[in-house]
N, C-alpha and C positions, 0 to 999 in steps of 0.2 A: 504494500500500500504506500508506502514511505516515496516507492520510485516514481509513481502515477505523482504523486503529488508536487517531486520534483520538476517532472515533467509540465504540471502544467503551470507552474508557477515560472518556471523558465519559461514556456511559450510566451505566460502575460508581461511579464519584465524583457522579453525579446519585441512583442509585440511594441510595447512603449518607447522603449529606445527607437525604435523603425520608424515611431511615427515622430518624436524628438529629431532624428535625425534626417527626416524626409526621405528615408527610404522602403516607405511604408508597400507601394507601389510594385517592388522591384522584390519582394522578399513572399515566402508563402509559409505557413503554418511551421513546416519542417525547420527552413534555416531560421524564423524565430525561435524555435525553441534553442537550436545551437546556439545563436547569440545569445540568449539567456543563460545558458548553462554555462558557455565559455565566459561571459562577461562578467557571471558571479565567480567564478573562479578567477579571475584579474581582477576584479575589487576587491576580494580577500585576500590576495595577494597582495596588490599595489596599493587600496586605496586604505584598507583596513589600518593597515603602521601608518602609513601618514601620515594619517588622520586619528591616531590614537583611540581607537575604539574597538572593541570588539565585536565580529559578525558573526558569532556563533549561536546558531539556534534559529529560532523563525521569530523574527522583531520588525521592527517596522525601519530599525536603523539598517538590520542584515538586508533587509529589503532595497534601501537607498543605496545601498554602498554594492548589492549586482546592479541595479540600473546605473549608475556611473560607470561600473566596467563594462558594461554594454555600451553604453554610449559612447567610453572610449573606444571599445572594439570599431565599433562603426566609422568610427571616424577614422582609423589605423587605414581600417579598408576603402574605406571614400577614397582614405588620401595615395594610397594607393593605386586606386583604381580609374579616379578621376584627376588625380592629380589638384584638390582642395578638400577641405573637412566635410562642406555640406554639400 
């Protein structure tokens, strides 16, 4: 049950970043949830030290702190891709 749940919380913090970063469009069900899941792991990785907080658990901070690494994710790839953020 634990993994459905990851899943779908990453799809909706994938989702939000897509549409924060205007790439709402360009993205479907499946690579939202990867950026969800990957961008919560680069904000507990990068944003969590910091920023001095702890994202362990299901809070409303652990919450913030994957949608920032989603957001960066996006934007990594934007700039990539596009060659600018947005």
């Amino acid at each position: 049950m634990d993994i459905i749940i990851q899943l779908v919380v990453g799809g909706v913090i994938g989702w939000l970043a897509s549409i924060i970063m205007r790439t709402n469009a360009q993205q479907g069900i499946i690579l939202n949830i990867i950026v969800g899941i990957v961008g919560s792991f680069i904000g507990g990785k990068l944003l969590s030290p910091l920023l001095g907080v702890s994202a362990e658990g299901f809070s409303v901070v652990s919450l913030l702190i994957s949608l920032g690494g989603a957001v960066i994710l996006l934007a990594v790839v934007n700039l990539f891709r596009k060659g600018k953020v947005r």
